[in-house]
N, C-alpha and C positions, 0 to 999 in steps of 0.2 A: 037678702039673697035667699032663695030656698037650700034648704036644710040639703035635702037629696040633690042638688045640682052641687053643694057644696062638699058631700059628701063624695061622689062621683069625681068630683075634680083633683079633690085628694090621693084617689086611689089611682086616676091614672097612671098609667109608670113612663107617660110624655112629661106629666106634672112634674112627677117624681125627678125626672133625670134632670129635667128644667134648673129645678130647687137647688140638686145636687151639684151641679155643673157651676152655676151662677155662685152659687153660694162657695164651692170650691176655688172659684178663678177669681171674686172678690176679696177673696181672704190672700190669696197668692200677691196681686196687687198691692194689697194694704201691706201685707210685710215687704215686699220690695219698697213701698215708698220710704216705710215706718226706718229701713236699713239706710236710705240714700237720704233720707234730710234726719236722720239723729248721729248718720257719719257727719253728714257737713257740720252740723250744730257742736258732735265732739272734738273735731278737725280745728272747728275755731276756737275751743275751750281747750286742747292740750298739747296741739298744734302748730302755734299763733309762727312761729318762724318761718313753717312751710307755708304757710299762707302767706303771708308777707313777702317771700321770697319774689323778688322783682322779673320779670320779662322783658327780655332784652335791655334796650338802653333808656325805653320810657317811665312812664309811673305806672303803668299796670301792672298789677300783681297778682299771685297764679292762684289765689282765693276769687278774684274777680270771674275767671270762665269756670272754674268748679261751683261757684254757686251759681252763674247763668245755666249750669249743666244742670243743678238741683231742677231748674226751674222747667228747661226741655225737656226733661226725662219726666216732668210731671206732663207735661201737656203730651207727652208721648205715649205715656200709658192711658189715658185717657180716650185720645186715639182709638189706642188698639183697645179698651174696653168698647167701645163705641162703634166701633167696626163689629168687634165678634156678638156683641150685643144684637146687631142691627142683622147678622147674619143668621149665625148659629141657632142663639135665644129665639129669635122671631120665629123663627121657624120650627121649632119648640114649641113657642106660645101660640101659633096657628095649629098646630096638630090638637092642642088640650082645648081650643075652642072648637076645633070642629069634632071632636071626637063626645065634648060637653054638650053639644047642641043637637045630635042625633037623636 
């Protein structure tokens, strides 16, 4: 890649907010997940009663839809990464190519 096209892309402040934003709202993500699956994981390690605790009159038990939960809240935020990615970001990342290509 050239130097000054590399240089230029840096200092844009489309780059800049890009960088900032992404990088902000990956981090936001990553601790929400980091809280919802090391609760589940501490839930089954200190927990074990409330998990076991049965629902209604069958064999499931209420660790069974709390960790199905672990598992929709991931595909959920993933989701909404994927969405705000595809909106916000893009449109970000068009402004610093067409502002790079001038």
């Amino acid at each position: 890649m050239d130097t000054d096209l590399a240089q230029r892309i840096a200092r844009d402040p489309n780059y800049q907010a890009l960088v900032e934003k992404r990088t902000r709202f990956g981090w936001l993500l990553t601790l929400a997940m980091l809280v919802v699956y090391y609760g589940f994981i501490l839930l089954v390690a200190f927990a074990k009663d409330l998990l076991a605790r049965p629902l209604g009159s069958g064999v499931m038990t209420l660790g069974i839809p709390i960790g199905f939960g672990v598992i929709v809240f991931t595909i959920a935020i993933t989701a909404y990464y994927v969405r705000r990615a595809n909106s916000e970001f893009d449109e970000l990342v068009d402004r610093v190519v067409r502002e790079a290509l001038k």
